[in-house]
Structures are given as structure tokens and as C-alpha cells.
LUMLO-359774 format. One record per residue: residue in three letters; x, y negated, z negated of N, C-alpha, C in turn. Coordinates in nm, 3 decimals, always signed. Example, Ala and Ser with C-alpha at 12.3 -4.5 7.8 and 13.67 -1.06 7.14 Angstrom:
! residues 2
{rec 'ala'; {+1.319; +0.569; -0.780}; {+1.230; +0.450; -0.780}; {+1.320; +0.330; -0.780}}
{rec 'ser'; {+1.285; +0.225; -0.708}; {+1.367; +0.106; -0.714}; {+1.290; -0.003; -0.787}}
! end
This chain:
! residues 64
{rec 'unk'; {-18.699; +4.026; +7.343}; {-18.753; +3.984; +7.216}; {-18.697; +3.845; +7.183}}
{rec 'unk'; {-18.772; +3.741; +7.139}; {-18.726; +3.619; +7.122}; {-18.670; +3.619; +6.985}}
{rec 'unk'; {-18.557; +3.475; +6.973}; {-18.478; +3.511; +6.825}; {-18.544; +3.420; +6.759}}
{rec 'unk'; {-18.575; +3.435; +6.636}; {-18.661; +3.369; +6.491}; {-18.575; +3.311; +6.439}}
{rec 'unk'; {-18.646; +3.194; +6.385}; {-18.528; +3.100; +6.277}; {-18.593; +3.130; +6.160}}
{rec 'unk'; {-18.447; +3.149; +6.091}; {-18.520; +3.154; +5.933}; {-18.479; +3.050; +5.879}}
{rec 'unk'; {-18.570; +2.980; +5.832}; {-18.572; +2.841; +5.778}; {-18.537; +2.847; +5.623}}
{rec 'unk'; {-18.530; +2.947; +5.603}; {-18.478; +2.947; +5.464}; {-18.358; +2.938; +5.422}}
{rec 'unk'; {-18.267; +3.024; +5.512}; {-18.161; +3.023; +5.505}; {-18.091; +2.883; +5.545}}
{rec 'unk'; {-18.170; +2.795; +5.641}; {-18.124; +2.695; +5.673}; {-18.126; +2.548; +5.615}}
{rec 'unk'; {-18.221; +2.543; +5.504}; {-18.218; +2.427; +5.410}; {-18.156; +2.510; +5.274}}
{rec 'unk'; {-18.063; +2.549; +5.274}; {-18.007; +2.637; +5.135}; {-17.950; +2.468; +5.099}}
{rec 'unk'; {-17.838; +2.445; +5.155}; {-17.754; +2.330; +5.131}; {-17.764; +2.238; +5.153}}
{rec 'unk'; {-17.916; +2.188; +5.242}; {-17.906; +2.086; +5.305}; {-17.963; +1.956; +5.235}}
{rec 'unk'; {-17.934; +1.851; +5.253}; {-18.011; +1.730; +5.135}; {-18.075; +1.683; +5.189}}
{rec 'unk'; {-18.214; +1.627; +5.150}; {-18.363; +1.568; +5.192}; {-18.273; +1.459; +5.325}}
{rec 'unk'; {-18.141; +1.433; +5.289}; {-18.157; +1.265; +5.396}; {-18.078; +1.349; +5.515}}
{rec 'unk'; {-18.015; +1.450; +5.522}; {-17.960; +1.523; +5.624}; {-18.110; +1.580; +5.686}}
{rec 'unk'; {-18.171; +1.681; +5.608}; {-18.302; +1.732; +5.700}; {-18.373; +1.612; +5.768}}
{rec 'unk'; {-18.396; +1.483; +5.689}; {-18.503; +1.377; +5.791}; {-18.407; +1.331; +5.875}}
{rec 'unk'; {-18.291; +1.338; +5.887}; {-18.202; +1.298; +5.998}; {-18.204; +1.381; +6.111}}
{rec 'unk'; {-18.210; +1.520; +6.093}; {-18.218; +1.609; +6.168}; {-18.376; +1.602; +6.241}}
{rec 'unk'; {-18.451; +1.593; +6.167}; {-18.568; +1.550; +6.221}; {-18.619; +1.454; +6.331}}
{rec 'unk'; {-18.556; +1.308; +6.286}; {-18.593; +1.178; +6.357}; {-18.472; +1.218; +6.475}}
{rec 'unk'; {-18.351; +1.308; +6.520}; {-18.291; +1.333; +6.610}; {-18.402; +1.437; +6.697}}
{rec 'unk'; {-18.479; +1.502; +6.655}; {-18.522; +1.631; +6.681}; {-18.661; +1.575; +6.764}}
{rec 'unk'; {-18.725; +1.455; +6.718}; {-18.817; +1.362; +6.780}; {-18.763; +1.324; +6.891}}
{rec 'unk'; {-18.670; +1.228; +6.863}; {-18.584; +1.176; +7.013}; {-18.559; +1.262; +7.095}}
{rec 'unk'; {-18.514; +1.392; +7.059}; {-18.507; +1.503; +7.166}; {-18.639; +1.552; +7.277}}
{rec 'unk'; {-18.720; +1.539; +7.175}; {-18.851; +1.568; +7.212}; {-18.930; +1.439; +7.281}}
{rec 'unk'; {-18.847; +1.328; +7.278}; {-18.924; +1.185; +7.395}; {-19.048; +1.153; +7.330}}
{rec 'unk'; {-19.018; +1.138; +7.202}; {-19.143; +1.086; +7.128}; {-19.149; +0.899; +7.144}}
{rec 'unk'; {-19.293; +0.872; +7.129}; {-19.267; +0.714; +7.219}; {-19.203; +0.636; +7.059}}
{rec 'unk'; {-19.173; +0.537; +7.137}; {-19.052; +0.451; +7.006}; {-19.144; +0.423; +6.862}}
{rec 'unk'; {-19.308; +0.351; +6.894}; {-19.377; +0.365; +6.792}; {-19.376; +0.464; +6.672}}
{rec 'unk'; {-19.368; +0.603; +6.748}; {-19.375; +0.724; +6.690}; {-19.256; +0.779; +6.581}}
{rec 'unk'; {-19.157; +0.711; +6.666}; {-18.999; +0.704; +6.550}; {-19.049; +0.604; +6.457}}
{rec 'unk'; {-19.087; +0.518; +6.494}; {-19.056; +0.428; +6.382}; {-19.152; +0.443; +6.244}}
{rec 'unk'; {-19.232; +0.521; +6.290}; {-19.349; +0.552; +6.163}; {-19.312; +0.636; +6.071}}
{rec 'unk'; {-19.274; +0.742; +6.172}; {-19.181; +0.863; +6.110}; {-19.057; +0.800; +6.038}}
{rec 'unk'; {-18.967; +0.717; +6.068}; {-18.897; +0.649; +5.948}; {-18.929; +0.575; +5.859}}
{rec 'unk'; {-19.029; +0.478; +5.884}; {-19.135; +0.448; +5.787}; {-19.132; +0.528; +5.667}}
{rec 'unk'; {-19.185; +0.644; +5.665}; {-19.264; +0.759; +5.604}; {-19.140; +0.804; +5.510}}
{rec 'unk'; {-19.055; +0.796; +5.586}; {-18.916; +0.887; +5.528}; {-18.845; +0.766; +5.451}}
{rec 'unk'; {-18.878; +0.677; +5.487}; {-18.825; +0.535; +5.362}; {-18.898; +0.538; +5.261}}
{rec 'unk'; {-19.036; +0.545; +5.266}; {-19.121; +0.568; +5.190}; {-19.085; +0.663; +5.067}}
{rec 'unk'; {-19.021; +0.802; +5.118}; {-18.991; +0.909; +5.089}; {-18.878; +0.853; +4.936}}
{rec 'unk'; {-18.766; +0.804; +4.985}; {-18.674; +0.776; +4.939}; {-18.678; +0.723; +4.790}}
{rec 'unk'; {-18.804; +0.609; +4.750}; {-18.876; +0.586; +4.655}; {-18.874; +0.696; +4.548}}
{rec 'unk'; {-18.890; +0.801; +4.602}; {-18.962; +0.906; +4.502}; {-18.845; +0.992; +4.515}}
{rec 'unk'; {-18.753; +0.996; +4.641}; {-18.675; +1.131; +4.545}; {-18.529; +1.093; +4.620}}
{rec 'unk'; {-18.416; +1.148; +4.548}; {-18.310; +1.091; +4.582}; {-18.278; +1.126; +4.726}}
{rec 'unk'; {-18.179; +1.061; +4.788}; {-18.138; +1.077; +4.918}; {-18.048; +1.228; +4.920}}
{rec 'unk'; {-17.963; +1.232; +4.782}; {-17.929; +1.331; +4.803}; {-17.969; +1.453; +4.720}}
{rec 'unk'; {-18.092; +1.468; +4.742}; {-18.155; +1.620; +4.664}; {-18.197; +1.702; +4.746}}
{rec 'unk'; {-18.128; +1.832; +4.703}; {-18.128; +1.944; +4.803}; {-18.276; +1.961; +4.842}}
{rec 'unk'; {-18.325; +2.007; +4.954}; {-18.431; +2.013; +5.087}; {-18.540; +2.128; +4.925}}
{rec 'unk'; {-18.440; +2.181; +4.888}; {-18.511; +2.380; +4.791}; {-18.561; +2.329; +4.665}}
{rec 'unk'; {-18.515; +2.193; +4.652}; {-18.541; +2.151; +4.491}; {-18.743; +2.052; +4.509}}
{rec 'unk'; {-18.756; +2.049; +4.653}; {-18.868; +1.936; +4.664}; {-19.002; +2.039; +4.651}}
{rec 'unk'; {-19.079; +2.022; +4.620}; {-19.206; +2.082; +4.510}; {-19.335; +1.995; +4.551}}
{rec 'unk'; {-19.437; +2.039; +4.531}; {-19.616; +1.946; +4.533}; {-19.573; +1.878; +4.423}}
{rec 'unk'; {-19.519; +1.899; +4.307}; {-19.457; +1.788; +4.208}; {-19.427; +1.702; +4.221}}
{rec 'unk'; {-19.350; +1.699; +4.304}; {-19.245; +1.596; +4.313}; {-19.332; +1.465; +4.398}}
! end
């Protein structure tokens, strides 16, 4: 039987700039071409505008 991530349990503590960090590492892992990072940080700078770097991953909403 394969093991499941529960993703819930795993952004309890985590802050929006730790998860997109974990992310843009999680790309590179995956040999995404360099264009492809850089959009994806793009996006996540973008991000930053609108909500703090350090607000927990549980607090982000269609609101927001």
C-alpha cells in the first residue's frame, strides 16, 4: 500500500515564503527548464505584493 501525504498537517506552521521555497526547490528537483523557474518566481514575487512573506500557508483564502 503506498504512503499518503497529508498536506494538512504539513502547512500547519509553515509561511507562504517557506512553502514557495519549497516549491521552486521541488521544480529544480524535477529538471524544470530555467525559463520555467523563472516564471514561477516571477509569479511568487508577484505574490508578495498582496500578502506578507510571513503569513502562515492556513491563513491564504480566494480573498485574499
Amino acid at each position: 500500500m503506498r504512503n499518503k501525504i497529508d498536506l494538512k498537517n504539513n502547512c500547519v506552521d509553515k509561511t507562504f515564503e517557506k512553502g514557495s521555497e519549497e516549491f521552486i526547490l521541488y521544480c529544480k528537483v524535477r529538471n524544470l527548464r530555467p525559463t520555467t523557474l523563472k516564471y514561477y518566481n516571477d509569479i511568487v514575487n508577484i505574490w508578495y505584493k498582496f500578502c506578507d512573506r510571513k503569513t502562515p500557508i492556513k491563513d491564504i483564502t480566494k480573498k485574499l
